[in-house]
C-alpha positions as CSV (number, residue, x, y, z in Angstrom):
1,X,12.7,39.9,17.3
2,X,8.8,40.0,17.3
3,X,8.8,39.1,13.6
4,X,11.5,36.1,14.4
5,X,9.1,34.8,17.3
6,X,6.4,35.0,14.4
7,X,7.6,33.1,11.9
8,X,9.2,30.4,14.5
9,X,5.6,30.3,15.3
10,X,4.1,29.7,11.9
11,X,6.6,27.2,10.9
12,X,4.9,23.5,11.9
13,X,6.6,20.9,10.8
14,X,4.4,19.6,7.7
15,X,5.8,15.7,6.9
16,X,3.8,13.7,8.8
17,X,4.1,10.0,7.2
18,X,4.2,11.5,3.5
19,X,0.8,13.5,4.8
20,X,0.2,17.2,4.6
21,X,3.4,18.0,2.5
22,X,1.7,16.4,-0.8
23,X,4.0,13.9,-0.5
24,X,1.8,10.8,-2.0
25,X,3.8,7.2,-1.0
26,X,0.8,5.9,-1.3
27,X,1.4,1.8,0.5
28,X,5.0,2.5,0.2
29,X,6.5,3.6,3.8
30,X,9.6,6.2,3.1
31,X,12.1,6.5,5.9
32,X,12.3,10.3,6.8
33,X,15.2,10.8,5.1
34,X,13.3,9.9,1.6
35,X,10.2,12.0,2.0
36,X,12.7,14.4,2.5
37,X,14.4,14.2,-0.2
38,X,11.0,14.3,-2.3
39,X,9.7,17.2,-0.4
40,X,13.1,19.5,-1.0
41,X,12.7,18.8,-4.5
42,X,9.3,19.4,-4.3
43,X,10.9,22.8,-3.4
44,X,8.4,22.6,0.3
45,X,8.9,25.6,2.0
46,X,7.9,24.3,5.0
47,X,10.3,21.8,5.3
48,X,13.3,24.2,4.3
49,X,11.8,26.9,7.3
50,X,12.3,23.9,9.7
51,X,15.6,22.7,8.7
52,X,16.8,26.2,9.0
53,X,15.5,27.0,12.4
54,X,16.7,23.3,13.4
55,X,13.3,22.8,14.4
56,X,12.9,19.3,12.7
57,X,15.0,16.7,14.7
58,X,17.8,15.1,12.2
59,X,18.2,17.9,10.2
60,X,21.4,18.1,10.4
61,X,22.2,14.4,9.4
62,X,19.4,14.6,6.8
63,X,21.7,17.3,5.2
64,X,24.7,15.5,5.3
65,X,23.2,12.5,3.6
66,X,21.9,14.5,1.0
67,X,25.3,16.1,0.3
68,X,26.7,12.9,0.3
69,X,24.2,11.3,-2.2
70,X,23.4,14.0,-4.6
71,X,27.5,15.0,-4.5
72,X,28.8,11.6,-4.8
73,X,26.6,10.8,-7.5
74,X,27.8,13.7,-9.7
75,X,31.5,13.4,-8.6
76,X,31.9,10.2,-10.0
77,X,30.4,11.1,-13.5
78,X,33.3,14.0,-13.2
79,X,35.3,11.4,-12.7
80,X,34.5,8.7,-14.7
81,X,36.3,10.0,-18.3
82,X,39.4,8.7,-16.2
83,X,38.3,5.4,-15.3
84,X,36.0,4.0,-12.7
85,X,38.7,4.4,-10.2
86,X,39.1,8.3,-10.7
87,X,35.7,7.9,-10.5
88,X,35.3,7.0,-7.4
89,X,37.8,9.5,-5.9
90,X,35.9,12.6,-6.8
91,X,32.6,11.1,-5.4
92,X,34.5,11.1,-2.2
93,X,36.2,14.3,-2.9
94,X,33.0,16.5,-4.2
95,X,30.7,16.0,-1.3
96,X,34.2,16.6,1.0
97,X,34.4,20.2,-0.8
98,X,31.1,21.1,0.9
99,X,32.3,19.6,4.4
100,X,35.1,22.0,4.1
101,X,33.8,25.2,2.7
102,X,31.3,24.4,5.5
103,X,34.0,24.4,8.6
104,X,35.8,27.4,6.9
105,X,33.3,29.7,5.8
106,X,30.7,28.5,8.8
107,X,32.5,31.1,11.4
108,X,33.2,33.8,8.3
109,X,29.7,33.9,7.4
110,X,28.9,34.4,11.3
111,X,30.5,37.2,11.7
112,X,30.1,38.7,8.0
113,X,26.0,38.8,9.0
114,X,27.2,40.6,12.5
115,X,29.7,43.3,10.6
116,X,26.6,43.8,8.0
117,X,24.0,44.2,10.5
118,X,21.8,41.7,9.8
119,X,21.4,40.1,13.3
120,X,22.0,36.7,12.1
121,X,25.1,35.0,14.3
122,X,27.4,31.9,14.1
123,X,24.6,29.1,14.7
124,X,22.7,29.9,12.6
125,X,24.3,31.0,9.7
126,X,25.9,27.8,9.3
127,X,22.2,26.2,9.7
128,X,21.2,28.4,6.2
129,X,24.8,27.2,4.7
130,X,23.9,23.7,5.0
131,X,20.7,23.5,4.0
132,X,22.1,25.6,1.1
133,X,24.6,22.5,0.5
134,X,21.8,20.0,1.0
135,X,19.5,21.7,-1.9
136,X,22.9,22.0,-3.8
137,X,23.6,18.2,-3.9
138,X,19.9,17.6,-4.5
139,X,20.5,19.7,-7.9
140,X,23.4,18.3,-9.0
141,X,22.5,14.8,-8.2
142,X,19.4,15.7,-10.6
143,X,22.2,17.1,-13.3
144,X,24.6,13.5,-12.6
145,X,22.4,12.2,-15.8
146,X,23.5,15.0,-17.8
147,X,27.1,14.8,-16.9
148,X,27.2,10.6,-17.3
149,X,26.2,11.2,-20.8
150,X,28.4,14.2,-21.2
151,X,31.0,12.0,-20.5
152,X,30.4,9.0,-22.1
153,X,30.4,11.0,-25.4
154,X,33.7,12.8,-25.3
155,X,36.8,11.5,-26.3
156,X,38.9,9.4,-24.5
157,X,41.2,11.3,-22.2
158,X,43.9,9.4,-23.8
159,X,43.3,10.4,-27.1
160,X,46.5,12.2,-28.7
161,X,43.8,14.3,-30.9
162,X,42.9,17.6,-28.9
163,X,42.8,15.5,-25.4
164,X,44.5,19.0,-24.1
165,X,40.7,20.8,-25.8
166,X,38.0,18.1,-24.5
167,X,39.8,18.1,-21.0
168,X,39.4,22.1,-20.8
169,X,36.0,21.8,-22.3
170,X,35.1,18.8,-19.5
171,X,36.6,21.2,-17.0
172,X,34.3,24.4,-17.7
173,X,31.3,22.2,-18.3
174,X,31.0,20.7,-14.6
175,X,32.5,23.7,-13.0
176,X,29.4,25.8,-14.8
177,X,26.9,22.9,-13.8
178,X,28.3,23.1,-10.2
179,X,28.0,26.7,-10.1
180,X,24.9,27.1,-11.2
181,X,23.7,24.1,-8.3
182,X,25.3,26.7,-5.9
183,X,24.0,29.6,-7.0
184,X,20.4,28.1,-7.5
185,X,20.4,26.8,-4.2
186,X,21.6,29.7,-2.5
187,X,19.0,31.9,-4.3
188,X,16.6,29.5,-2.8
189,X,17.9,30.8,0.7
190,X,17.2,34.3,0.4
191,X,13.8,34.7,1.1
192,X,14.6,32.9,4.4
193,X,17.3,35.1,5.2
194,X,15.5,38.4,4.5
195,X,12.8,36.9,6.9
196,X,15.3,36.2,9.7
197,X,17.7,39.5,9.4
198,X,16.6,42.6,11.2
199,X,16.0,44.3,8.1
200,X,15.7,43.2,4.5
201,X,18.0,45.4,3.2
202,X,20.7,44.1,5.7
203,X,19.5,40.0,4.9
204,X,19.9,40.9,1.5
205,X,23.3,42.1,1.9
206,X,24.6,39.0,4.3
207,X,23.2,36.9,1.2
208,X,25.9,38.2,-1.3
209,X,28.4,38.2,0.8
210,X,28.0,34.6,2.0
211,X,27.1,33.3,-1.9
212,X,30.6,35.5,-2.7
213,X,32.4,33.9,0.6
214,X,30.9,30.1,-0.9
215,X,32.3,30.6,-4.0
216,X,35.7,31.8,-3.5
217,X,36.4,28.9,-0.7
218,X,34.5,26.0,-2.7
219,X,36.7,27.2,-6.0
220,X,39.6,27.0,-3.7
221,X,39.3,23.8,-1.7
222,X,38.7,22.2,-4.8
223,X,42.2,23.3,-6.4
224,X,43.8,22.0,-3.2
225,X,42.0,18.7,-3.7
226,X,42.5,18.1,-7.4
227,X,42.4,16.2,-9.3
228,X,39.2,16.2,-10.4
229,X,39.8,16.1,-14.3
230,X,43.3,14.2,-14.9
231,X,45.4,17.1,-17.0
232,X,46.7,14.9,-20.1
233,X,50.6,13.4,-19.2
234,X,49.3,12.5,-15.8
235,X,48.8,10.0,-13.8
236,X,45.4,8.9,-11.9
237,X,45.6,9.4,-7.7
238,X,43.7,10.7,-4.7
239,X,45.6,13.5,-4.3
240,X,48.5,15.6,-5.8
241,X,51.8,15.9,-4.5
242,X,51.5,19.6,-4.5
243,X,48.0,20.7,-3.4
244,X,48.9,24.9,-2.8
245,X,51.0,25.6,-5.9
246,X,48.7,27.4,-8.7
247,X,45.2,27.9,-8.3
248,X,41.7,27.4,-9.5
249,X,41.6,30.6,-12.0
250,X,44.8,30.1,-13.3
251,X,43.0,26.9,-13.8
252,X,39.9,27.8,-15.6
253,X,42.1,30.2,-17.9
254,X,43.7,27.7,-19.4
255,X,41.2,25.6,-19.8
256,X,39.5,28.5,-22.2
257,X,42.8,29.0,-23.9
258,X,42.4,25.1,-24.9
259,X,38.8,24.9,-25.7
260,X,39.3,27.2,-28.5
261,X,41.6,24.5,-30.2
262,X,38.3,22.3,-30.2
């Protein structure tokens, strides 16, 4: 507890009107949600300690923005080999993923970090999973580039020629983009959580299980809001008619079967 008082202590809030955080706007007068923005990509620990001990007012909205920016940006590029209207399903859909794994995994996580004896409960556990999801969407709205271009130089999906190769291969490129945003941004976390557990050992244990816990749901959730990438023969909408039958490894194993025909 004495260490937790500490480092509650030592954590000041650093953006001050761009100043402190090296945060240059020079005449140019950011909102607080723009510096930020800069300073998480910045990688500013400061800011990152106040968000996750909800010390800096508007954290929490900050977050959400972010998830919805930086996740709607790269939905739509995931989207986009469809049409601009498929497009503009997953960028509502992608940041919604986070939302939900969020709700679902926000009382799991909880009580995972009480069962493993770190000493870090409900509130704020969910406080470290979404500022993981914030620094998530910052990545992949950074990668959105790389996945506009990707997409742009496939084939069409209506191409007869191995459309059922370049859809697996679209499929397993943005799922291993995506999971490497997770996984970077949750690596990002565990200093943090280390800090805040009553022992390293037991923060470092909470951190796998939560990153496993992320994983699994997000992979999930995602099936059950497909699609994402339109399997050839089918048509473009919201939402599928049957959200729970298969799943998302039965998924990605066929998609490997079919990028070997490229």
């Amino acid at each position: 507890m004495a260490k937790r008082k500490e480092l509650a202590k030592d954590w000041r809030p650093i953006l001050n009107g761009g100043r402190g955080s090296g945060v240059h706007t020079g005449s140019v007068n950011l909102n607080p949600t723009a510096q930020n923005a800069i300073a998480l990509c910045r990688g500013d620990n400061g800011l990152l300690a106040d968000w996750i001990g909800a010390a800096r007012s508007g954290s929490v909205r900050c977050c959400l923005l972010l998830i919805a920016l930086g996740c709607g940006a790269y939905g739509f590029t995931v989207g986009l080999r469809n049409g601009w209207e498929m497009g503009a399903y997953v960028a509502v859909k992608l940041p919604l993923i986070l939302i939900i794994t969020l709700l679902l995994n926000g009382l799991l996580n909880g009580l995972l970090g009480l069962v493993l004896g770190s000493g870090i409960g409900f509130r704020k556990s969910v406080q470290f999973l979404l500022t993981g999801f914030a620094i998530m969407a910052v990545i992949l709205g950074a990668l959105s580039p790389i996945g506009f271009f990707a997409t742009l130089n496939m084939p069409s999906s209506g191409d007869g020629s191995g459309r059922f190769a370049w859809h697996g291969a679209s499929l397993l490129m943005h799922t291993g983009l995506i999971a490497f945003a997770g996984i970077t941004a949750h690596a990002r976390l565990l200093h943090y959580v280390r800090e805040f557990a009553d022992s390293s050992r037991a923060g470092t244990h909470a951190f796998f299980a939560w990153l496993a816990g992320n994983l699994f749901v997000g992979a999930q959730v995602s099936w059950n809001l497909r699609p994402f990438f339109v399997s050839p023969g089918l048509e473009v909408e919201f939402l599928r008619n049957d959200p729970f039958n298969g799943n998302f490894y039965e998924a990605v194993i066929v998609a490997l079967k079919n990028v070997s025909q490229i």
